[in-house]
MARBA-247814 format. One record per residue: residue in three letters; x, z, y of N, C-alpha, C in turn. Coordinates in steps of 0.02 Angstrom, whole numbers, plus 32768, in hexadecimal, padded with zeros to 4 digits. Layout:
BEGIN
alaXZYXZYXZY
...
This chain:
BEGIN
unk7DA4809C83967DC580B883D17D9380C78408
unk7D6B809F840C7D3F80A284377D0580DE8439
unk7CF980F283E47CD1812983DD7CF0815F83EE
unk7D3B816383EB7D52818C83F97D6281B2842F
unk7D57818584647D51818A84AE7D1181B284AA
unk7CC681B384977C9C81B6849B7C6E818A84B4
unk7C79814084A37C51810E84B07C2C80FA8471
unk7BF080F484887BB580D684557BCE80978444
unk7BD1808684167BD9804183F07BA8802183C6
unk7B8D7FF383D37B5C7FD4839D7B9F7F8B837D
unk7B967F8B83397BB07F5C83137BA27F0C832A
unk7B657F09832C7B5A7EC1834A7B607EAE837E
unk7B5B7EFC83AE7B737EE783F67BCC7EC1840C
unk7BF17EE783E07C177EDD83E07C267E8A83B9
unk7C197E8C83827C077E2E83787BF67E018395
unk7BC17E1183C57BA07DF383FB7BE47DE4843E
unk7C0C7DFD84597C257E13847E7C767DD4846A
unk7C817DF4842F7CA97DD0840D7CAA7D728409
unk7C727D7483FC7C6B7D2383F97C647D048444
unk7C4F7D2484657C467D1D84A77C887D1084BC
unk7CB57D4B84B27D077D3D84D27D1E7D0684AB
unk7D1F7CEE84697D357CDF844F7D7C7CEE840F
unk7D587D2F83F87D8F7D6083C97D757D5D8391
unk7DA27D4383667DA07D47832E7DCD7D7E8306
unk7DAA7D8C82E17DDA7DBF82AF7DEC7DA7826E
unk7E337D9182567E4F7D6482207E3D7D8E81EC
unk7E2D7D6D81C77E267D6981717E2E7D6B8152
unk7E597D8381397EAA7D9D81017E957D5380CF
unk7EDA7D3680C97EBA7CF880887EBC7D0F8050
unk7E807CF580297E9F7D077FD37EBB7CDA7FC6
unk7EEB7D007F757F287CDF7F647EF97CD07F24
unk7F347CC57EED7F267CC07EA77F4F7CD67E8C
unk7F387D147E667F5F7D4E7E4A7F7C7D317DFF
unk7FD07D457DF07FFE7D307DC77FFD7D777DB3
unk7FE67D807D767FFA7DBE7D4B80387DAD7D30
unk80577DE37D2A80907DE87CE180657DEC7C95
unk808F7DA97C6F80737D937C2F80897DBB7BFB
unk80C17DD37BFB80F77DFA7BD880EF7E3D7BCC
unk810C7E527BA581167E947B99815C7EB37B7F
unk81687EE07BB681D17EF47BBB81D17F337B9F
unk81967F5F7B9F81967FAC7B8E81677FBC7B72
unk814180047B868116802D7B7F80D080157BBC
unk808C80147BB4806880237BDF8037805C7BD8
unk800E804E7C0C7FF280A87C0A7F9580957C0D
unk7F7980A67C157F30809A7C1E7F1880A67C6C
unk7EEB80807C7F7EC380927CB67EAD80CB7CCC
unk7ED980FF7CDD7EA681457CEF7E9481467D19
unk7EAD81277D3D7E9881127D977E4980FC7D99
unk7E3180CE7D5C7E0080B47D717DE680A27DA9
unk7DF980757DE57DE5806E7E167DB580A77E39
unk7DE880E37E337DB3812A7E567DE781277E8F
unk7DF081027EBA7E04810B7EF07E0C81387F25
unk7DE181717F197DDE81A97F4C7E0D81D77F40
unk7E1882137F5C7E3E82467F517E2F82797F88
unk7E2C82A47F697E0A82DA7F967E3983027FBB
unk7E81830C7FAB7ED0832C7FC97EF382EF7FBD
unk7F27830B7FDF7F7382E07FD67F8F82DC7F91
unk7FC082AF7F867FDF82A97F4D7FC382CB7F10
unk7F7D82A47F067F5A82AA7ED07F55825C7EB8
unk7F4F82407EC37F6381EE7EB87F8981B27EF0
unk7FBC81A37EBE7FE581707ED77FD581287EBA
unk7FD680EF7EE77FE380B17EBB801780887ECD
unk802A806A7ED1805C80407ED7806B7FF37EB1
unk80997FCD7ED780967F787EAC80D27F667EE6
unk80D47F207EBF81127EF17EF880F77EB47F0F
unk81137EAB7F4380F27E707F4981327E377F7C
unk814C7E037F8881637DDC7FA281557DB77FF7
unk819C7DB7801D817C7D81803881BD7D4D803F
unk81BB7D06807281DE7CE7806481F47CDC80A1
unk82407CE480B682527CC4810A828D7CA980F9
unk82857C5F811C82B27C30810882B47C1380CA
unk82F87C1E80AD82FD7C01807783007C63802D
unk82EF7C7F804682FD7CD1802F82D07CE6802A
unk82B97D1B7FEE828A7D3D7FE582957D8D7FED
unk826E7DAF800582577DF88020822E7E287FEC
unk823C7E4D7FD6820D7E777FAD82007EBC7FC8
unk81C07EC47FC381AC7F1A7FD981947F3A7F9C
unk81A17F5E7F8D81847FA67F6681757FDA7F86
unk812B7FE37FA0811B802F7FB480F180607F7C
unk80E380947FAD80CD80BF7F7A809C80E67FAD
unk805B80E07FA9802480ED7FD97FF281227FA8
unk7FDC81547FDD7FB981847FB67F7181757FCC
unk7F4D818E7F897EF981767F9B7ECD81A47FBC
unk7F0881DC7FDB7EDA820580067EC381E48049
unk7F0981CF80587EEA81B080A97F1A817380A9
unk7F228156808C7F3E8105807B7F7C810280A4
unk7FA4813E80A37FED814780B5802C811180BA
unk8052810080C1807980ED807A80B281168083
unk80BE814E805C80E981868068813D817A8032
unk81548138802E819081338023817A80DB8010
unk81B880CA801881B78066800B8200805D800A
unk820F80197FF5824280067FD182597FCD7FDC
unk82637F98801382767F52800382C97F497FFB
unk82C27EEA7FE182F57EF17FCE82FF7E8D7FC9
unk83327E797FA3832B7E447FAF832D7E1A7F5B
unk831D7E527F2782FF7E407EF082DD7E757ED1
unk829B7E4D7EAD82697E7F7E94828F7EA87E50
unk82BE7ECB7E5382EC7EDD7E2882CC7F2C7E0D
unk82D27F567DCF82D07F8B7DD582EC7FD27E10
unk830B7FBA7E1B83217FEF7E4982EE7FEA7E9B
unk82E77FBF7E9882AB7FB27EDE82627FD07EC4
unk82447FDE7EA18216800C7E838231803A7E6D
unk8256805D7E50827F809F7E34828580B67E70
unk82B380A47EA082B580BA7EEF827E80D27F1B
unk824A80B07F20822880C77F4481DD80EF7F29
unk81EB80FF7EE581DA81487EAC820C816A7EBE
unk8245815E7EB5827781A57ED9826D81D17EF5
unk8250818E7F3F824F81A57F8B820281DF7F8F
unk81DA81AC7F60819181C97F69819B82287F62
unk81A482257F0F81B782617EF881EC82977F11
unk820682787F34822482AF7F73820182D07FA9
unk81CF82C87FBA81A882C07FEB817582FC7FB4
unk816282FD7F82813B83317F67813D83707F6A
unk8100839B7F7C80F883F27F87810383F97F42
unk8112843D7F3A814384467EEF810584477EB2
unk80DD844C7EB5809984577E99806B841C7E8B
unk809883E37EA5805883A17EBB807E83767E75
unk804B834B7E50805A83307E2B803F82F37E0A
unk802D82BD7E407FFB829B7E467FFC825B7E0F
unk7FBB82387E087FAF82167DD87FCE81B57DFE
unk8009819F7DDD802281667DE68014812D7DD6
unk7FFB80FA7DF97FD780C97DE07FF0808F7E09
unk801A806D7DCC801F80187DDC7FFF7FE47DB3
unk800B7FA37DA37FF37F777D90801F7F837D41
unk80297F4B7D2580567F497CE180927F107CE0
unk80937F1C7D2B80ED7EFD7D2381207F187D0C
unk81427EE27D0381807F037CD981AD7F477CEA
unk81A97F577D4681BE7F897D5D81AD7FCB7D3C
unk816D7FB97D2E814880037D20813280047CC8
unk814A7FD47CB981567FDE7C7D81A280027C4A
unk81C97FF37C7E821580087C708221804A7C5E
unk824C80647C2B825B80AE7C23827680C87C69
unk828C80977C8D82C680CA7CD1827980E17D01
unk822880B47CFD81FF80CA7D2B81E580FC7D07
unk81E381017CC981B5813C7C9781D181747CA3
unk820F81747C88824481AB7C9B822B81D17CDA
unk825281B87D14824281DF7D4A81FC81F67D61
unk81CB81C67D4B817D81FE7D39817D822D7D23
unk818B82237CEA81A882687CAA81BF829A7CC1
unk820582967CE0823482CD7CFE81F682F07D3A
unk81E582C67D6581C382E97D8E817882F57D72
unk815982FC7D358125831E7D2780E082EF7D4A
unk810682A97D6680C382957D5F8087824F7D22
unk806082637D3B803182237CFC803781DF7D08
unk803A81BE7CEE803B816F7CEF7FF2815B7CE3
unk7FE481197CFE7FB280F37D087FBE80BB7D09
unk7F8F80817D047F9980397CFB7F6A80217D0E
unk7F577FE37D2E7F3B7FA77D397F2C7F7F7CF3
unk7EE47F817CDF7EE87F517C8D7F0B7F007CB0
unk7F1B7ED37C827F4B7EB97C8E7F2F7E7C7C9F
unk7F407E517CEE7F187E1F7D167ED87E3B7D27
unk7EDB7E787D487EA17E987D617EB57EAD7DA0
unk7ED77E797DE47ED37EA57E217EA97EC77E49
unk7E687ED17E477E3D7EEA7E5F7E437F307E42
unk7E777F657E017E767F8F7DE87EB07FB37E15
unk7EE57F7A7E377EF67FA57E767EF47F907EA5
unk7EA37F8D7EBD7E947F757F0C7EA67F887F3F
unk7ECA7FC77F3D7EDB7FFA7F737F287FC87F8E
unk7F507FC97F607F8D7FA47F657F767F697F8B
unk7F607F327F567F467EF47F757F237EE67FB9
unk7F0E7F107FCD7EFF7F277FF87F387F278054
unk7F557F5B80387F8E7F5B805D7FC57F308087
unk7FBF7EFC803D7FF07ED280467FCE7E988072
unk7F867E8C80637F477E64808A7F657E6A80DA
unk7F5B7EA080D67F5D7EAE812F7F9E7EB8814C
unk7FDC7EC8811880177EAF8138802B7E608143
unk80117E588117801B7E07812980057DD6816A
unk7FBE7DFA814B7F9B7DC981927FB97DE781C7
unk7FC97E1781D77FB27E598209800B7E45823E
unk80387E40820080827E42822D80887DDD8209
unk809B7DDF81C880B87DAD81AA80AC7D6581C3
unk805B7D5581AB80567D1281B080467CE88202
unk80537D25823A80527D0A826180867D218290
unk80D77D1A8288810C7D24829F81407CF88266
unk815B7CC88298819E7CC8827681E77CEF8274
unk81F57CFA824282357D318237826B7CE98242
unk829C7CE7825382DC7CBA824983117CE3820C
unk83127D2A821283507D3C81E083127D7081C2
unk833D7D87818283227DCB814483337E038178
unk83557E0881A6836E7E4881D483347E578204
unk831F7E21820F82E17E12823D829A7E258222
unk82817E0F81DE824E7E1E81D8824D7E6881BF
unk82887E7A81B2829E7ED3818D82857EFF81BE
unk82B07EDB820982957F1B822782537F15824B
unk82267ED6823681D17EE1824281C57F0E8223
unk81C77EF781DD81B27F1F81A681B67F6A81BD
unk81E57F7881B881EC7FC981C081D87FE78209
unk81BC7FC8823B819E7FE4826B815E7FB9826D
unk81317F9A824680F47F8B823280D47FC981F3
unk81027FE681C380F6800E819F80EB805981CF
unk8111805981DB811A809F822180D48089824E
unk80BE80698255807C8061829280478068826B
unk80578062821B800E804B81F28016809381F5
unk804280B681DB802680F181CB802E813B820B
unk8027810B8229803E813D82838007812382B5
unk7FFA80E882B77FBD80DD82DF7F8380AF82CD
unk7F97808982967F56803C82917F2C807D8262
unk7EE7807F82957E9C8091828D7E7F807B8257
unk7E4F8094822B7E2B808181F47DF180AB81DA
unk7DBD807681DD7D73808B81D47D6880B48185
unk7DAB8092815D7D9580CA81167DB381168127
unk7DD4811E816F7DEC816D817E7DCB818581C3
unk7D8F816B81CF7D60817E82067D7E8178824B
unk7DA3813482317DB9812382877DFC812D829A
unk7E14815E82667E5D8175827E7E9C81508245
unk7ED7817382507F0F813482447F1A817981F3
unk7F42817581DE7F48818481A37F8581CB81B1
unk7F9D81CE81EC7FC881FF81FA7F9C823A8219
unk7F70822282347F41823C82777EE8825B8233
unk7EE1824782087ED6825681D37ECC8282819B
unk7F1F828881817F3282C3816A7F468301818B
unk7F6182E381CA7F49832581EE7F19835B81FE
unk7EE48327820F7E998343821D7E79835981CB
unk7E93834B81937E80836381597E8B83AF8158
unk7ED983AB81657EFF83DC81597EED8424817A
unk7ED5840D81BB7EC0843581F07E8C846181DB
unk7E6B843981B77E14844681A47E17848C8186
C-alpha cells in the first residue's frame, strides 16, 4: 500500500520498525493433513501439476473443503478460486460436507463462465470429486478434470492456502456464539479477500483490482 502511494520501502526497514513497535505478523499454524483412504468412484490424474500460474481467467480452477467448528456444530466451505488472480469466484457452505455443498458451488462457478472458457478443474481425491454427480457436471460443461495424487496437499497449495489465511486472518481469532454469526463473517471476509485484502503474488493489488488491470491491458 505504501508503494502505492509512491513511498520507497525497504523490507528490513520495515522489520526494523516493526519490532520496534512491537508487531508481529501471525503465522498460519500447520495442521496434519487427513487424506481420504477410500475410493467411491472414478479419479483423474494430476494435470495441474503444481503449475500454478495462469496467464487469463478461467483457465484453471482448484478447489477443496475444508471445516470449522463453533460451539458444539460444524461449518463447511467449498470454494472455487481461479489461478489467475486467486479469486474465489463462487463458494458453497453448509452445515454438512455433503455432495451437494461441492456440486453447488461448481454450479455457481460454471455460471459465471464466458461462453468459450473452459477451464482445467482441479481438486484433491475426495470422495466429492470422485462421484458421478461431480464428473457429470464437468462433462456437461466441457470441462477437464484433475486430481491431487492421493495425501499430497502441497498438489493443491493454492486451496490450502486460502483456507491458511481465512483462518488465521477472520477464524482463530474471533469468537462466533451462533452458525448465523460466523456465516455472515464468512461471506463478508470472502467479499474483502476478493475486493480489497492486497497481495504480493498480484503486485500489491487485491484480486478484483487485478483482473481488472489485466483486462485493461
Amino acid at each position: 500500500m505504501l508503494s502505492r502511494k509512491g513511498r520507497r520501502v525497504a523490507r528490513k526497514t520495515v522489520l526494523k520498525l516493526m519490532n520496534t513497535l512491537g508487531l508481529v505478523c501471525k503465522v498460519r499454524r500447520p495442521r496434519r493433513h487427513r487424506s481420504w483412504q477410500g475410493q467411491t468412484g472414478t479419479t483423474a490424474g494430476n494435470l495441474l501439476n503444481r503449475e500454478f500460474g495462469a496467464s487469463s481467467p478461467d483457465t484453471k480452477w482448484v478447489t477443496d473443503v475444508t471445516e470449522f467448528r463453533v460451539g458444539d456444530r460444524k461449518i463447511y466451505l467449498s470454494p472455487v478460486i481461479d489461478l489467475f488472480d486467486r479469486s474465489v469466484i463462487a463458494y458453497s457452505c453448509g452445515l454438512s460436507p455433503s455432495l451437494e455443498l461441492t456440486n453447488s458451488s461448481l454450479r455457481a462457478a460454471i455460471a459465471t463462465l464466458p461462453a468459450a472458457a473452459r477451464p482445467l478443474v482441479h481438486p484433491d481425491q475426495g470422495f466429492h470429486y470422485q462421484h458421478v454427480t461431480w464428473r457429470r457436471l464437468l462433462a456437461d460443461a466441457g470441462l477437464t478434470q484433475s486430481m491431487s495424487r492421493r495425501g499430497n496437499c502441497l498438489d493443491n497449495a493454492v486451496a490450502e492456502n486460502f483456507f491458511g489465511h481465512l483462518k488465521e486472518e477472520l477464524f482463530h481469532h474471533t469468537t462466533f456464539d451462533t452458525v448465523e454469526e460466523f456465516t455472515a463473517a464468512l461471506h463478508e471476509y470472502i467479499d474483502w479477500y476478493n475486493t480489497t485484502r492486497i497481495s504480493t503474488t498480484l503486485k500489491g493489488l487485491s484480486p478484483v483490482q487485478y483482473r481488472a488491470q489485466a483486462l485493461a491491458a
